[in-house]
Wavefront OBJ file of the C-alpha trace (Angstrom):
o trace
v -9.876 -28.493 -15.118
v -10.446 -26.428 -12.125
v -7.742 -24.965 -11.697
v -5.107 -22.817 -14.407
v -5.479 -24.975 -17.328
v -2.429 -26.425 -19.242
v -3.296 -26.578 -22.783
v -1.366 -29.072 -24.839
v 2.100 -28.101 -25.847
v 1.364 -27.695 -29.109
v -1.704 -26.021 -28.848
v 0.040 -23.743 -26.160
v 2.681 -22.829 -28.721
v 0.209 -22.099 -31.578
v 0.609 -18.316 -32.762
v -2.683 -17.431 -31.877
v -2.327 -18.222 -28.329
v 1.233 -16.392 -28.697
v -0.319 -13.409 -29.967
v -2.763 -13.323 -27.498
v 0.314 -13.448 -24.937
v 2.223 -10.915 -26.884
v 4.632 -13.025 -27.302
v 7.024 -12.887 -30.966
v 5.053 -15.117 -33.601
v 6.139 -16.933 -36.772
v 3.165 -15.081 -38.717
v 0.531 -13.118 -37.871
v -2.555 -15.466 -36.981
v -5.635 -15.301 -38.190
v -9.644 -16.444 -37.937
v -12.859 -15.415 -38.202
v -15.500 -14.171 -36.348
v -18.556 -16.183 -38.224
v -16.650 -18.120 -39.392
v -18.410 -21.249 -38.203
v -21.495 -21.303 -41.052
v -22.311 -18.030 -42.389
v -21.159 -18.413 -45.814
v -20.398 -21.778 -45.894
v -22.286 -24.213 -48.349
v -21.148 -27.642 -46.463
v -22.525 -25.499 -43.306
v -25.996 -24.907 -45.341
v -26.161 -28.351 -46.052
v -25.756 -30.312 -42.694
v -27.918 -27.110 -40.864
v -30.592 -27.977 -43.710
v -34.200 -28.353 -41.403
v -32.553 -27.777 -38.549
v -33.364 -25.031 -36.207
v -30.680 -22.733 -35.396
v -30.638 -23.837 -31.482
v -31.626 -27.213 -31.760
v -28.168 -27.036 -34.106
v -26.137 -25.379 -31.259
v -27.409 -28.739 -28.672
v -26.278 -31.520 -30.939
v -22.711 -32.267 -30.326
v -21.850 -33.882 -33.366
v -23.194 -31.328 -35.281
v -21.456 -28.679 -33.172
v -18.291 -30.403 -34.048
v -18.639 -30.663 -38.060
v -19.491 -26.699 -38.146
v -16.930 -25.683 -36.044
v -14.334 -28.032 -37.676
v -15.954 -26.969 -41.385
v -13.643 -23.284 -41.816
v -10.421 -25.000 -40.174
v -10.589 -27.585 -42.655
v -11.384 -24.942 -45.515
v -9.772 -21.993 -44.711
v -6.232 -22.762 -42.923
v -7.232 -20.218 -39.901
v -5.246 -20.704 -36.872
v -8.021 -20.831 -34.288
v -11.396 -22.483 -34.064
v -14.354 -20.682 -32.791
v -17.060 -22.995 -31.008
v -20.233 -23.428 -32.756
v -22.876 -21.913 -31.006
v -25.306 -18.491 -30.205
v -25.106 -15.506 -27.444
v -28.166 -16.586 -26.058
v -27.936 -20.607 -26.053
v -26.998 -19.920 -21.554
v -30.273 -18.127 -21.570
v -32.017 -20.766 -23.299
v -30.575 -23.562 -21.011
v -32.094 -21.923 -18.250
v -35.385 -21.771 -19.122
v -36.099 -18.636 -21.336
v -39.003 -18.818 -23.191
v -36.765 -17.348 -26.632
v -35.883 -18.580 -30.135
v -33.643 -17.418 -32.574
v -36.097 -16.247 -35.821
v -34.862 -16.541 -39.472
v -34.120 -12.966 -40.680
v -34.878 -11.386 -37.368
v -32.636 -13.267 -34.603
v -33.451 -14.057 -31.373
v -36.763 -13.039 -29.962
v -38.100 -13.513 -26.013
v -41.530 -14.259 -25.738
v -41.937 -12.251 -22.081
v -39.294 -9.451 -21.909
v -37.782 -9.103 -18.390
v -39.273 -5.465 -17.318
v -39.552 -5.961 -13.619
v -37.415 -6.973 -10.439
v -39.972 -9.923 -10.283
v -38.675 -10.725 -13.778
v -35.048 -11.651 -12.104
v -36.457 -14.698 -10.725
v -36.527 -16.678 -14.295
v -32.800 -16.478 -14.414
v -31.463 -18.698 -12.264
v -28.051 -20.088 -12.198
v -26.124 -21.918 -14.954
v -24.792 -25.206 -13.968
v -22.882 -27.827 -16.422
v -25.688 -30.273 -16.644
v -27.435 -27.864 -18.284
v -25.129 -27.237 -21.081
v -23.655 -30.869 -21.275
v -23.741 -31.007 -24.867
v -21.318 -28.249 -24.802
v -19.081 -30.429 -22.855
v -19.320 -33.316 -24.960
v -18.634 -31.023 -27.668
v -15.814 -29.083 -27.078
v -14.369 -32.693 -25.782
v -14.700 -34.044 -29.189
v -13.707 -30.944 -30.998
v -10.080 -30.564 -29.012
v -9.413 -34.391 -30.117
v -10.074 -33.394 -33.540
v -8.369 -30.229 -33.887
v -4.537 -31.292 -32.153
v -2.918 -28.212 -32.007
v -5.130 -25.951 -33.702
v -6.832 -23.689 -30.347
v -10.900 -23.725 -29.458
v -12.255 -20.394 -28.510
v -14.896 -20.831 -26.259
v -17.025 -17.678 -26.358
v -20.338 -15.571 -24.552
v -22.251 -12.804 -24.894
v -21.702 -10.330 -22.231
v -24.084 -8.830 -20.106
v -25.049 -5.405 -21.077
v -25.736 -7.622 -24.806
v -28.067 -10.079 -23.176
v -29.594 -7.707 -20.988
v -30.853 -5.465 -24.585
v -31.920 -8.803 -25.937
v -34.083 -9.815 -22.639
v -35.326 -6.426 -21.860
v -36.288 -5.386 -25.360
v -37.574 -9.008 -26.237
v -35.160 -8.854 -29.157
v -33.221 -7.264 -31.423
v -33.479 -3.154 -31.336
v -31.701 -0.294 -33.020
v -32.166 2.257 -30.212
v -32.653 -0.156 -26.908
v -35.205 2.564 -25.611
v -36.100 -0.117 -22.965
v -33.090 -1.480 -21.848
v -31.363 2.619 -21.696
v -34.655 2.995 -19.646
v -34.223 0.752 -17.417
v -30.542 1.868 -16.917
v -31.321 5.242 -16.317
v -34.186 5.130 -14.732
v -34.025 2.011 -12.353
v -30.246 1.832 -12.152
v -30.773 -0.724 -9.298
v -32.866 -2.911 -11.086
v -30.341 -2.777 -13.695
v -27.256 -3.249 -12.000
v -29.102 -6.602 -10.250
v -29.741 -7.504 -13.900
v -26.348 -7.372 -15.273
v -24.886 -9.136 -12.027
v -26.964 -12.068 -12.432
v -26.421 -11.960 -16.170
v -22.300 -11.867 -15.237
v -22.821 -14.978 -13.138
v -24.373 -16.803 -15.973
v -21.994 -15.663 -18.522
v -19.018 -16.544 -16.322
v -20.527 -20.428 -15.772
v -20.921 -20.439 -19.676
v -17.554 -19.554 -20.305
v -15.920 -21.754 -17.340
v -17.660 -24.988 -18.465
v -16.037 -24.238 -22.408
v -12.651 -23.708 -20.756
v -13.027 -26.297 -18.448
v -13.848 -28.846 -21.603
v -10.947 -27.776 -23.492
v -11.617 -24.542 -24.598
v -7.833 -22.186 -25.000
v -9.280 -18.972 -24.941
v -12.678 -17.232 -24.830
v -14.378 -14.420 -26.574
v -16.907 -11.969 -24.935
v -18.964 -10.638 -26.914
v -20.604 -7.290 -26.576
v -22.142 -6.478 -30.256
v -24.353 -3.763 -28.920
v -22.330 -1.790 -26.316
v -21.271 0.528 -28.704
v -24.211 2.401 -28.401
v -23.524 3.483 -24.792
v -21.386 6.691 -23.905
v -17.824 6.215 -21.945
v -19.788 7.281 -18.798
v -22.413 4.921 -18.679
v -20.521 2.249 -19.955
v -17.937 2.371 -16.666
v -21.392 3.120 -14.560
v -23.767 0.956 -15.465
v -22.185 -1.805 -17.419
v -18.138 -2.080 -17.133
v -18.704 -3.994 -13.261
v -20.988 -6.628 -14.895
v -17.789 -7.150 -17.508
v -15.323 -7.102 -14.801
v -16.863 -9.765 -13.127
v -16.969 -12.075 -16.284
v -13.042 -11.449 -16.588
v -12.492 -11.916 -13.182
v -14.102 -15.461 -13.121
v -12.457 -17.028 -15.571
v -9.103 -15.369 -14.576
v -7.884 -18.032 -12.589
v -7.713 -20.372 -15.565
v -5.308 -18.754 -17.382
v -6.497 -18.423 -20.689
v -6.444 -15.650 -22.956
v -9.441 -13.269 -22.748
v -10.542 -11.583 -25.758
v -13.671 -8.517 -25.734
v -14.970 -7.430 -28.700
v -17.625 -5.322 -28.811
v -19.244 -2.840 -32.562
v -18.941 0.580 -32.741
v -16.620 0.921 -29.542
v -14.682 3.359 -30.267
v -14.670 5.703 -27.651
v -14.934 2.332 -24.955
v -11.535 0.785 -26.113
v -9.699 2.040 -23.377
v -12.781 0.635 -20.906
v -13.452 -2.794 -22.605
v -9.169 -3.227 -21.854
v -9.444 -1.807 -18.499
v -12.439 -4.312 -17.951
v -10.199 -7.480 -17.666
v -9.199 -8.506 -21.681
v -6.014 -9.710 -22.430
v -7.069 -8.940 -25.579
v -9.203 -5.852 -27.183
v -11.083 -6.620 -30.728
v -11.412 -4.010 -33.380
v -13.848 -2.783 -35.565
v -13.243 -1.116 -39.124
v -13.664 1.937 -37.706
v -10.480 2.825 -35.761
v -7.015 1.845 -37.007
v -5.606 -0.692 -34.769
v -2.504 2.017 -34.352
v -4.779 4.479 -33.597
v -7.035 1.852 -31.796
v -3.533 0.797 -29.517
v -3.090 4.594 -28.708
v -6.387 4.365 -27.264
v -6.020 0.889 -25.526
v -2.693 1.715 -23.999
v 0.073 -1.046 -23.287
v -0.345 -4.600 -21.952
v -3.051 -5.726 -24.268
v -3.076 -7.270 -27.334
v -5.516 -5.907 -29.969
v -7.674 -7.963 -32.362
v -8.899 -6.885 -36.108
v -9.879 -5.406 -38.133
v -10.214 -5.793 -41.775
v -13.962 -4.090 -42.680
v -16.340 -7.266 -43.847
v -17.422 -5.748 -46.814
v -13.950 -5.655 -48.327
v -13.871 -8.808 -49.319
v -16.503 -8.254 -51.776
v -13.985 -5.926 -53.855
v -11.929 -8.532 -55.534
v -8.671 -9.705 -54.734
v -6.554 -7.034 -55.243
v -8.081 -4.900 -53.269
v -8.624 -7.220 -50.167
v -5.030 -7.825 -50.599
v -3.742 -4.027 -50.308
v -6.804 -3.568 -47.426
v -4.914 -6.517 -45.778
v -1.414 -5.053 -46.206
v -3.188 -1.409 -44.866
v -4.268 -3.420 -41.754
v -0.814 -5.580 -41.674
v 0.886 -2.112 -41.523
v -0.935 -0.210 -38.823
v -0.298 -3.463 -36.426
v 3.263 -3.865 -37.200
v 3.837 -1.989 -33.913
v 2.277 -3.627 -31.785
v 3.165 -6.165 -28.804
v 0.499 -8.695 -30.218
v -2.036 -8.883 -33.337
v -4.729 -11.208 -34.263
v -6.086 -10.363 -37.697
v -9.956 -10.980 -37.975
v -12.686 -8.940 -39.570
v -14.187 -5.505 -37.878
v -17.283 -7.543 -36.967
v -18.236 -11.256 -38.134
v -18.668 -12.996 -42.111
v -21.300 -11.296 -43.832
v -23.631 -14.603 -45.006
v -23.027 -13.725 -48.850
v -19.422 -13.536 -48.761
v -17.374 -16.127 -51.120
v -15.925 -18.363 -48.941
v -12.564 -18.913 -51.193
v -12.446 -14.924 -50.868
v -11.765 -15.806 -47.453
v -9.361 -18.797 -48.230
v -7.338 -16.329 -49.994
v -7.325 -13.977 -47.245
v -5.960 -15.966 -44.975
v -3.250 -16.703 -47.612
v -2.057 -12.992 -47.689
v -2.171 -12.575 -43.772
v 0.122 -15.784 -43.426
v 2.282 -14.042 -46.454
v 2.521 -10.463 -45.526
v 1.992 -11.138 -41.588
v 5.353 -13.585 -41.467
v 8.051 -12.650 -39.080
l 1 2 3 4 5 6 7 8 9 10 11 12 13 14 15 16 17 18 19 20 21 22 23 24 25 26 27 28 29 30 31 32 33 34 35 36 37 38 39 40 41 42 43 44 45 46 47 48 49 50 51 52 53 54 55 56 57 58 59 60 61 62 63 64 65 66 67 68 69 70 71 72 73 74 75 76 77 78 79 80 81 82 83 84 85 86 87 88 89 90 91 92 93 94 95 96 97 98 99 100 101 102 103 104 105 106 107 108 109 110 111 112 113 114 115 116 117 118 119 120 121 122 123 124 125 126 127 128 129 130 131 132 133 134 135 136 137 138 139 140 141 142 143 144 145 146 147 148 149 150 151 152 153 154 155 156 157 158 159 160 161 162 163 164 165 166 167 168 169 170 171 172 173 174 175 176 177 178 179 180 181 182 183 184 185 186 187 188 189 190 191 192 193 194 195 196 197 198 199 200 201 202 203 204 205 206 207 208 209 210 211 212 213 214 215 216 217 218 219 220 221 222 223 224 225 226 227 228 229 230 231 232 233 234 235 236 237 238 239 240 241 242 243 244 245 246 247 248 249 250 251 252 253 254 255 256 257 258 259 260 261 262 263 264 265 266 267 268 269 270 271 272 273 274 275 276 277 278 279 280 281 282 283 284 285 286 287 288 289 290 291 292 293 294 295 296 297 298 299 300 301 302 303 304 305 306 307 308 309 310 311 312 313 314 315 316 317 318 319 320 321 322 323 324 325 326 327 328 329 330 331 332 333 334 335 336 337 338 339 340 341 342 343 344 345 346 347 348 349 350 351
């Protein structure tokens, strides 16, 4: 689908694509970021030997994780089955995603010289994806697929830094001191991200998720300098399709206004801010996303359940809610803690 896609009726009237709308809902919906393996232990065993991107190419396999927490958990959106840097990856990046360190690129991209490895994203390199998310909506009926993508200041740490960093001395570097270089970076990285994210919605995908875990470390200014174009030119891609846009990033704070102002139709949460607070901050016109903190759900039930009502409360205000966790399933979490969860959300989130 080239053009605005028409989602199935039903999937069209689920209450996560309502929320997302702002639309009134029958309950407040509700999934997971991680949701898809994590904490799983029927996601353990069918990933058993299998490396973590080899998993994300086999379509089948794709299918059975991403279908695993639907089946389990009641939640009222899918998320696709996949990794930030899989586009990367289909492009020819020498990378790999590490156990207990994540994903690591074997010749960081330091120069302008460097710019000519990524090249553009078509569809026949991410087929499997297509074949995926084709097999996936005929599974899931009404239940919405969220395609999703990291986004470019995200990849950019990750490619510059040659993996994961707490401080992203190189990639800040490069930013400040070669803002050119930079910029040309995160344009290039936009164009991938946006050919990622078309192909999902173009399978079948009802919404999509950008994902920028790291921009939180950034300050308002040099967010809107050096990295809120590269975002606006994801969101204006896909615009045309007419799904709902979601943008999530950790630790943002002080950049919900910007990530809103960027092109989402719908700003995720972390723990940190309360999503009245966090809707001050946003302004109107956007849904908001969250944000229950991970760890909670390691307290026991009664207290996950009053957390839940805290979170329940500070949205009841506002023109649209998704619930989801301040940042994705911690690995060790007990997956019937978040069975339950869901439980109380549908509950305490009816209309």
């Amino acid at each position: 689908m080239s053009a605005k896609q028409t989602p199935p009726q039903a999937t069209y009237d689920s209450a996560f694509l309502k929320a997302c709308r702002r639309e009134p809902v029958p309950h407040t919906p509700v999934w997971f970021m991680r949701q898809a393996g994590r904490s799983l232990p029927e996601y353990r065993k069918v990933r058993e030997g299998i490396p973590m991107l080899e998993s994300c190419m086999r379509p089948e396999l794709v299918t059975e994780i991403t279908l695993q927490p639907v089946r389990r958990h009641d939640v009222d959106a899918a998320i696709y089955f996949s990794d930030i840097v899989v586009p990367l990856k289909a492009i020819g990046i020498d990378l790999d995603i590490k156990p207990g360190v994540g994903p690591v690129v074997e010749e960081p991209v330091r120069t302008r010289a460097d710019l000519a490895r990524l090249r553009d994203l078509t569809p026949e390199d991410v087929s499997y994806v297509t074949e995926a998310i084709g097999l996936l909506t005929a599974e899931l009926g009404a239940t919405p697929l969220i395609g999703f993508a990291g986004a470019p200041f995200t990849l950019a740490s990750y490619l510059v830094e040659g993996g994961p960093s707490r401080t992203y001395e190189n990639a800040k570097a490069m930013m400040y001191g070669d803002p050119e270089l930079w910029a040309d970076l995160l344009d290039r990285l936009a164009d991938i991200t946006a050919a990622f994210l078309t192909v999902q919605i173009e399978a079948g995908a009802s919404a999509v998720q950008l994902f920028d875990s790291w921009v939180g470390s950034l300050a308002p200014a040099d967010y809107r300098r050096s990295v809120m174009p590269a975002s606006v030119k994801v969101f204006d891609a896909v615009a045309g399709h007419g799904v709902p846009r979601i943008h999530f990033g950790v630790g943002t704070g002080e950049l919900l206004r910007l990530m809103g102002e960027a092109g989402a139709d719908v700003v995720g949460v972390d723990w940190r801010v309360p999503l009245d607070e966090a809707a001050r901050r946003v302004g109107p016109g956007k849904a908001l996303q969250g944000n229950l903190d991970p760890t909670v759900l390691f307290a026991g039930p009664e207290v996950v359940e009053a957390k839940t009502r805290e979170v329940l409360d500070a949205a009841s205000g506002l023109e649209g809610h998704v619930f989801n966790l301040g940042h994705g399933v911690m690995p060790s979490t007990d997956p019937d803690a978040l069975t339950r969860l869901v439980d109380v959300v549908h509950t305490h989130g009816a209309r």
